[in-house]
C-alpha positions as CSV (number, residue, x, y, z in Angstrom):
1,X,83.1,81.4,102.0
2,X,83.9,82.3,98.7
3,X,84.2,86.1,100.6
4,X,86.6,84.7,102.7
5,X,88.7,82.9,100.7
6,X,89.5,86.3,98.8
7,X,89.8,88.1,101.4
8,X,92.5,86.3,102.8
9,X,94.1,86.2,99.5
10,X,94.0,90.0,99.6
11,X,95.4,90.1,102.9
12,X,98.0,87.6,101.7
13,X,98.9,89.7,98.8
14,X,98.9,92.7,100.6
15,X,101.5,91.0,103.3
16,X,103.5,90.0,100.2
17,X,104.0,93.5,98.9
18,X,104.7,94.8,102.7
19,X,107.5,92.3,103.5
20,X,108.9,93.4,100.0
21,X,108.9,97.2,100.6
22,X,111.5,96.7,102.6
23,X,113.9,95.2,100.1
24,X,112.5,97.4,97.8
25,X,113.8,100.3,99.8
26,X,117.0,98.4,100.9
27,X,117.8,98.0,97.1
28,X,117.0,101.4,96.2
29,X,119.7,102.3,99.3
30,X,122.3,99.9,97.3
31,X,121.1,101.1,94.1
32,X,121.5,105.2,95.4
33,X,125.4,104.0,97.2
34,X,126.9,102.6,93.9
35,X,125.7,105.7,92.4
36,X,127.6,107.8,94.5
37,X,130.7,105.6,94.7
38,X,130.7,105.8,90.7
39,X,130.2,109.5,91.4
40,X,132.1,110.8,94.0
41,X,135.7,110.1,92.2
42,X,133.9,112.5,89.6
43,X,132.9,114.8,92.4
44,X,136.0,114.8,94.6
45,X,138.3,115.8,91.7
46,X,135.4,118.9,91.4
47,X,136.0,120.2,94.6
48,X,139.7,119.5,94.3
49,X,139.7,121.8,91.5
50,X,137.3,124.3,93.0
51,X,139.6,124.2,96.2
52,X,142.7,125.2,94.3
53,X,140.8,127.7,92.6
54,X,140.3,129.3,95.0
55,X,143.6,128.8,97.0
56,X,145.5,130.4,93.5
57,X,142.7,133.4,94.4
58,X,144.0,134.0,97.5
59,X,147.8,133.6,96.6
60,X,147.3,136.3,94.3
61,X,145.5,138.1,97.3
62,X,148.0,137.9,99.2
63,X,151.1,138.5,96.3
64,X,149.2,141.9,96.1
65,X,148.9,142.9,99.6
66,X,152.3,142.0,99.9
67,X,153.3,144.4,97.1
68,X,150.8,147.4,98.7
69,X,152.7,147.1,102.0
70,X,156.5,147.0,100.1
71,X,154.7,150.3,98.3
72,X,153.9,151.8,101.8
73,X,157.4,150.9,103.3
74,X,159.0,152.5,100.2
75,X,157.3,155.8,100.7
76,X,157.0,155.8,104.5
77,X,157.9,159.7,105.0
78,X,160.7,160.3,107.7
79,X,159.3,163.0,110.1
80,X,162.0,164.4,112.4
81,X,160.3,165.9,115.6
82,X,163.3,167.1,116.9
83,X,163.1,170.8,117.0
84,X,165.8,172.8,115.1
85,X,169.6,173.8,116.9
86,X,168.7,176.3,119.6
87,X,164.7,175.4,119.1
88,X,162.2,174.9,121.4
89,X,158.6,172.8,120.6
90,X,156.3,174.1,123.3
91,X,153.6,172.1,123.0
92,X,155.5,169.0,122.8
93,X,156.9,169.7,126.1
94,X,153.7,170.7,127.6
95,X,152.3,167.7,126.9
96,X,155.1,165.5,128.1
97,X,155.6,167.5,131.3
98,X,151.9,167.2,131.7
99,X,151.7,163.7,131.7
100,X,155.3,163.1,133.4
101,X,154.0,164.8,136.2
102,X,151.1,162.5,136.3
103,X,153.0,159.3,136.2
104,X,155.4,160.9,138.8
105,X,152.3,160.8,140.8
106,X,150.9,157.8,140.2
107,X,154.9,156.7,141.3
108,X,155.2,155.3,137.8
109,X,158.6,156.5,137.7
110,X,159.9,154.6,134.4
111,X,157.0,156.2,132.3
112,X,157.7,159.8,134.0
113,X,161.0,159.3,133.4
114,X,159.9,158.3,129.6
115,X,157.7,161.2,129.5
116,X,160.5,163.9,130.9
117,X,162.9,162.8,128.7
118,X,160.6,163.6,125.8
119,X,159.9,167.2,127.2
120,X,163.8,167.8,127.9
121,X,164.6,166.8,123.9
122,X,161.5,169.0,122.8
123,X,163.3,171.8,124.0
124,X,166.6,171.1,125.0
125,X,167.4,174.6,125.8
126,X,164.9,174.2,128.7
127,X,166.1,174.7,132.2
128,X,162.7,173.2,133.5
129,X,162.3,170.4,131.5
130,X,166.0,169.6,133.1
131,X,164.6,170.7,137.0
132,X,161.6,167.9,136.2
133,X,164.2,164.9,135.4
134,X,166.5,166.1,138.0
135,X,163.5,165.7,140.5
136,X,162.4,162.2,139.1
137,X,166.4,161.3,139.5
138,X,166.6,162.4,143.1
139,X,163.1,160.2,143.8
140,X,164.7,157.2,142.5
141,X,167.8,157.9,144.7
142,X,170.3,158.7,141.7
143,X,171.6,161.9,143.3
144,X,174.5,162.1,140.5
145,X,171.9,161.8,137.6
146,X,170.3,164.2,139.4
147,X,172.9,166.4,139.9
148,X,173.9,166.6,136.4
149,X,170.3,168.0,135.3
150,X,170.3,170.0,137.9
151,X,173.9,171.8,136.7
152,X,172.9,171.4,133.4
153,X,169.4,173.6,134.2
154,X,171.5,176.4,136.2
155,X,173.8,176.3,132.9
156,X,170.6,177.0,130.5
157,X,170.2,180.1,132.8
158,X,170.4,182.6,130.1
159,X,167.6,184.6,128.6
160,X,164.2,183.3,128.1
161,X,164.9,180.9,130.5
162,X,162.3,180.3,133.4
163,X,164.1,181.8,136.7
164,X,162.5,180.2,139.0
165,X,163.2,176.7,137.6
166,X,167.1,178.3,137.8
167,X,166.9,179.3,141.0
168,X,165.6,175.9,142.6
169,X,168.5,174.4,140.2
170,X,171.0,176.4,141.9
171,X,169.4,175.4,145.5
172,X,169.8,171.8,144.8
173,X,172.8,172.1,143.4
174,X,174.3,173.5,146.6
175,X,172.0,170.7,148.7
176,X,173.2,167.8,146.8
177,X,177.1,168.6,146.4
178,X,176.7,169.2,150.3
């Protein structure tokens, strides 16, 4: 009996400590909040400072970049593409003819028209370069713009110009005043 007795007792005890882990734990809970409410004013102003660290980082950052890009607009280089009085840039009005002509296709007249206009101040001396916007003009039905860079072609006529673009100037010259 005497078994039993301590056994129970054990058991008792045992019970005891069980139903006080939980407010053991409950209090260590409490204990580990106050902590952290003492501590967070203390860890709050940390990361306030850490955060405007950093934000006077990247204000300087950005004061810099802004100073590189007023460097680059200072010495941005003017490049005039325009070729000289009387000149001529061939390849610039190759390409633009080339790719006029393929937006005049595509019947994407405003970029042909774009593209034409290049080639014609490329080489403003050049009677086809004139024939090409006098074309695009007539296909968006303005005969007089058309016209003019059609006179204006048979007016480049003189040597090196490209005869046969004078000769269909002349020809729609004579069609369109008609």
């Amino acid at each position: 009996m005497r078994l039993r007795i301590a056994s129970a007792r054990r058991r008792t005890r045992a019970t005891d400590l069980r139903a006080r882990e939980p407010s053991l734990a409950s209090s260590a809970v409490r204990l580990l909040a106050l902590v952290c409410a003492f501590a967070s004013p203390g860890c709050l102003s940390d990361q306030i400072k850490e955060n405007q660290r950093q934000l006077e980082q990247q204000q300087t950052q950005i004061n810099q970049l802004q100073q590189e890009i007023a460097a680059l607009q200072n010495a941005r280089v003017s490049y005039n593409t325009a070729p000289p009085p009387g000149g001529c840039d061939q390849g610039v009005m190759g390409e633009a003819t080339h790719k006029g002509a393929e937006r005049f296709a595509a019947n994407d007249l405003t970029r042909a028209l774009a593209y034409y206009q290049d080639a014609a101040d490329a080489c403003p001396t050049s009677p086809r370069a004139q024939v090409n916007l006098a074309h695009l003009y007539e296909a968006m039905n303005d005969n007089a713009q058309a016209l003019a860079h059609y006179q204006e072609a048979v007016r480049l006529s003189g040597p090196p110009a490209d005869p046969d673009a004078v000769a269909e100037a002349r020809a729609a010259v004579a069609r369109l005043q008609k």
